[in-house]
C-alpha positions as CSV (number, residue, x, y, z in Angstrom):
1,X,112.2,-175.2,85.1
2,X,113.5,-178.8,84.8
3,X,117.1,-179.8,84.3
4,X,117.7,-179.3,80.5
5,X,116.4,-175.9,81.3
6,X,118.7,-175.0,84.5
7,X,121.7,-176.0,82.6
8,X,120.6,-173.7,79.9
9,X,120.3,-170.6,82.4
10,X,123.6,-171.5,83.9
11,X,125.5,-171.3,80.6
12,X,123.4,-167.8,79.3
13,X,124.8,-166.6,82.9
14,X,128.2,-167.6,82.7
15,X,127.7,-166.0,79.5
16,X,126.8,-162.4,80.2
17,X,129.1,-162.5,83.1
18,X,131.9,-163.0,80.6
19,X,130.9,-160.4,78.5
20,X,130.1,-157.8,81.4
21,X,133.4,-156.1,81.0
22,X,132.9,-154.7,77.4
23,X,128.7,-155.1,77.8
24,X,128.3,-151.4,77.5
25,X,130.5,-150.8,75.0
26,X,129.5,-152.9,72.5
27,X,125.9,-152.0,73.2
28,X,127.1,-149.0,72.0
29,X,128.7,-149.3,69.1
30,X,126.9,-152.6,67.8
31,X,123.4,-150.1,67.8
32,X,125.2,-146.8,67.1
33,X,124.1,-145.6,70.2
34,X,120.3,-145.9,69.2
35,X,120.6,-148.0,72.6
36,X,120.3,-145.0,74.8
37,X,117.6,-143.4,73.1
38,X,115.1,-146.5,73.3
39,X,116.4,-147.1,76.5
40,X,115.4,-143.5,77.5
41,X,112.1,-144.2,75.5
42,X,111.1,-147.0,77.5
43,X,111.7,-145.3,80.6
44,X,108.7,-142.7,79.4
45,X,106.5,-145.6,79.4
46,X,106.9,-146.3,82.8
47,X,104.2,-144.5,85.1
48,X,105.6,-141.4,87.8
49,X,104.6,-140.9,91.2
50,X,106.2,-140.5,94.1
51,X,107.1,-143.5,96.6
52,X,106.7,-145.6,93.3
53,X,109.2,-148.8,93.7
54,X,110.2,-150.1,89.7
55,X,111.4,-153.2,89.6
56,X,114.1,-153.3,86.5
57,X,114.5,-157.0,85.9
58,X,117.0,-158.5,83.3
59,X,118.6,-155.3,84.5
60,X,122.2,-156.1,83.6
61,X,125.0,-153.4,84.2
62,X,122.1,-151.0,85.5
63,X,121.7,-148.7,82.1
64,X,117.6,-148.9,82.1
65,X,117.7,-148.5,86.2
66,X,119.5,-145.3,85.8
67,X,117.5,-143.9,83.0
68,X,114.6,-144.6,85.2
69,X,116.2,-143.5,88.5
70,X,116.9,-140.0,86.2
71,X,113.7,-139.2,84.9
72,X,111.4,-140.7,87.8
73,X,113.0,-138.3,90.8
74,X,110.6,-140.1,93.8
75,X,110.8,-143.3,93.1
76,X,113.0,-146.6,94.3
77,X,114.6,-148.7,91.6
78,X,115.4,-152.4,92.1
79,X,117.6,-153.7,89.5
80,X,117.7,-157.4,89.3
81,X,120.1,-159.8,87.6
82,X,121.4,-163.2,87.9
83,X,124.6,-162.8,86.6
84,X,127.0,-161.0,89.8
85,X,129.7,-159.5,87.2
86,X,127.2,-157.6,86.0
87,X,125.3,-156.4,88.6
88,X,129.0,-155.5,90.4
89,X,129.2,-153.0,87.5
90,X,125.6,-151.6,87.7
91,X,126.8,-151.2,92.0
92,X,129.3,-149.1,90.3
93,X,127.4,-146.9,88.0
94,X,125.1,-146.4,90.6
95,X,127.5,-145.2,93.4
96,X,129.2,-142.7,90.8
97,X,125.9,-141.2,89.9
98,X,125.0,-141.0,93.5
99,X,121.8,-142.8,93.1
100,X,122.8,-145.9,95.5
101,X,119.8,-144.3,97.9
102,X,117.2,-145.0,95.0
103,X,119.0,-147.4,93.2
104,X,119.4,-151.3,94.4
105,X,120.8,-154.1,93.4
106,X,119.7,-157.9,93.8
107,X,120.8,-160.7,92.1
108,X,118.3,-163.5,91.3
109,X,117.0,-165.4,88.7
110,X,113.8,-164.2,86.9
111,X,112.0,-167.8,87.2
112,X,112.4,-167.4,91.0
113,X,112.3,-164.2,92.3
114,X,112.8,-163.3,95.7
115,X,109.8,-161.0,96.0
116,X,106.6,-161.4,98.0
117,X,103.2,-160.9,95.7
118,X,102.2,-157.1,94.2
119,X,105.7,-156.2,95.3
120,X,106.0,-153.4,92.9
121,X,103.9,-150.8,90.9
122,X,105.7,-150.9,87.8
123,X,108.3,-153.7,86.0
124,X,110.7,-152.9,83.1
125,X,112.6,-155.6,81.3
126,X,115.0,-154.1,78.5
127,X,116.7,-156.8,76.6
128,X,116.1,-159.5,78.7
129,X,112.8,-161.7,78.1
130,X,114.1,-163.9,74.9
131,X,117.2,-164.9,77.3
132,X,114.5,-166.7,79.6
133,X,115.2,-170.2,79.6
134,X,111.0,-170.0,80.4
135,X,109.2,-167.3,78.8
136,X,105.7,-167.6,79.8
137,X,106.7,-168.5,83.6
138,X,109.3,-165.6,83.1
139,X,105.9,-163.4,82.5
140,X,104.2,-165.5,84.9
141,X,106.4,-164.6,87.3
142,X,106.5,-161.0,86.5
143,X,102.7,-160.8,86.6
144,X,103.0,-162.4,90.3
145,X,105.0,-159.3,92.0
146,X,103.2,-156.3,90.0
147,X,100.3,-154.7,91.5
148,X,97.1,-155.2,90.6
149,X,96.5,-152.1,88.0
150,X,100.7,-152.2,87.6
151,X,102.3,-151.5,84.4
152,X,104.7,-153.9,82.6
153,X,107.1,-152.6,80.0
154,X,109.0,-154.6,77.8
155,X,111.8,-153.4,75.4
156,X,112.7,-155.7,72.9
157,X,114.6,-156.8,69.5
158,X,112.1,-157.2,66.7
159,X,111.6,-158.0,62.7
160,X,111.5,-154.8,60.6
161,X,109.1,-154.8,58.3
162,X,110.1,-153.1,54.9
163,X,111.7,-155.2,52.5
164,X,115.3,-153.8,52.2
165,X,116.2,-152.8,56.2
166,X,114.6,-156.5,57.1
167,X,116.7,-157.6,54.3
168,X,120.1,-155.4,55.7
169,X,119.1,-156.2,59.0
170,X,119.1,-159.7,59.0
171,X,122.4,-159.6,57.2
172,X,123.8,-157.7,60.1
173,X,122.6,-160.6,62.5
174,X,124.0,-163.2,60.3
175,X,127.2,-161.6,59.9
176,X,128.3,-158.5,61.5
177,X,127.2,-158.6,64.8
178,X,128.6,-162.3,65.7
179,X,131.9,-161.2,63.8
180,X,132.1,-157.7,66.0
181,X,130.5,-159.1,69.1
182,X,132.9,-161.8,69.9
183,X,136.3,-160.4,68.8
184,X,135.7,-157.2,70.5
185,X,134.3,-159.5,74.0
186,X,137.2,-161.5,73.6
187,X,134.2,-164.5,73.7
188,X,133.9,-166.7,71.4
189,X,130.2,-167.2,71.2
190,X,127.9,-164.7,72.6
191,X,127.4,-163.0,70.4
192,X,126.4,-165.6,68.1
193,X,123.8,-166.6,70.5
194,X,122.4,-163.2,71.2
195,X,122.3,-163.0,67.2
196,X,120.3,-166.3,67.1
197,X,117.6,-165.4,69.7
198,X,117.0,-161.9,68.1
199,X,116.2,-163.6,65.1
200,X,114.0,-166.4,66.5
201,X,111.9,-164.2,68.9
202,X,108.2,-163.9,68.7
203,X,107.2,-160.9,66.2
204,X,105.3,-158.1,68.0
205,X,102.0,-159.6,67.9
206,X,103.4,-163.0,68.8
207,X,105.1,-161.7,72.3
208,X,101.6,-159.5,73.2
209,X,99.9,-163.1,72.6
210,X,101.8,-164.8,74.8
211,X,101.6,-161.8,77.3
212,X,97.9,-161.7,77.2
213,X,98.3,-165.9,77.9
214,X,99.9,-164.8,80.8
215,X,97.0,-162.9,82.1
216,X,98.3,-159.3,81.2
217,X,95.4,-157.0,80.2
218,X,96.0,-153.9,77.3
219,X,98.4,-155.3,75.4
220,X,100.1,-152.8,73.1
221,X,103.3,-152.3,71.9
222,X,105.3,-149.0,69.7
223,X,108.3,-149.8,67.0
224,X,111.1,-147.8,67.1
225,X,114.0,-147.5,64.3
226,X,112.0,-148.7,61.8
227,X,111.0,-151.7,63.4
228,X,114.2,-153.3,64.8
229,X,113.1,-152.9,68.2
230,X,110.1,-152.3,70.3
231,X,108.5,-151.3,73.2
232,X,105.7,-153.7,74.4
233,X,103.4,-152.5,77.5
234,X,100.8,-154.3,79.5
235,X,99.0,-154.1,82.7
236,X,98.1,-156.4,85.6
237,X,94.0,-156.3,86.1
238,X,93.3,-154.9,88.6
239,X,90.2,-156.5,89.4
């Protein structure tokens, strides 16, 4: 990641750590709460078994870690952000649910993680591979720390399809959800931004593309809510 780029993750970070305080909130409201059922959905996708460590990268305020915490009982969850205001709330959500024991946090950036190679069986990213100033050595770098035969899951924003909810929808991104976003964060900004790279990310077949150029192997992905976002999976070879 050159310098253009580094100056780019520094300003999405200072970003999302100025946001952090109303994060959840607005996650809720801005989806209707749909938010926590494809968060929960995406957990499903992730593989059980007991001793299993998940990393949850992109993690933010620890919402995805806890889902996965809740409905994989014997596993360890590592969830991994590079912005500290958020990951100080996701500390906090973990010590009230009394998953601390299972649930950990580590702050680092998702072009340079701090893990050694096939570090973890499974990795979930929910929301957080279009704010990679690097996307294929984000994936890259994901494929480096699974284990070989390791799932990857991937929730993401996407392009509906039918004519009037893509037509609605992308009058929401235009409009509403800047407008919301940024009075209700106090920001002026971010959620402009966010509204820009959900509208410029790679369709579904254009992100399994790029994951498959990565060197992930069954490539697949589900839509949810008629398309606005889905749920991409891949595995590492395990050859």
């Amino acid at each position: 990641m050159g310098p253009s780029a580094d100056r780019n993750a520094e300003s999405v970070r200072r970003m999302f750590g100025g946001i952090a305080r109303r994060y959840d909130f607005l996650n809720r409201l801005l989806s209707l709460r749909r938010d926590v059922g494809w968060r929960r959905r995406a957990a499903r996708e992730v593989p059980s078994g007991a001793g299993q460590c998940i990393l949850d990268l992109c993690g933010g305020t620890g919402d995805l870690a806890l889902e996965l915490a809740r409905s994989h009982p014997g596993c360890t969850v590592v969830c991994c952000d590079f912005s500290h205001p958020m990951l100080a709330l996701a500390t906090e959500k973990f010590a009230r649910r009394r998953v601390a024991d299972r649930c950990l946090a580590v702050e680092a950036d998702g072009l340079r993680l701090p893990f050694a190679d096939a570090a973890f069986d499974a990795v979930s990213v929910a929301f957080g591979v279009r704010n990679f100033s690097d996307m294929d050595r984000g994936l890259r770098e994901i494929l480096r720390v699974l284990q070989p035969g390791g799932r990857l899951v991937v929730l993401e924003f996407s392009q509906p399809h039918a004519p009037i909810l893509s037509w609605l929808y992308r009058g929401y991104l235009r409009r509403a959800l800047p407008f919301l976003g940024d009075r209700i964060s106090g920001r002026d900004g971010p959620y402009g931004y966010l509204a820009r790279t959900i509208a410029t990310f790679p369709d579904p077949p254009g992100l399994a593309g790029r994951m498959r150029e990565a060197g992930f192997a069954a490539v697949g992905w589900i839509g949810l809510s008629g398309g606005i976002v889905a749920i991409h999976t891949a595995f590492k070879d395990s050859r």
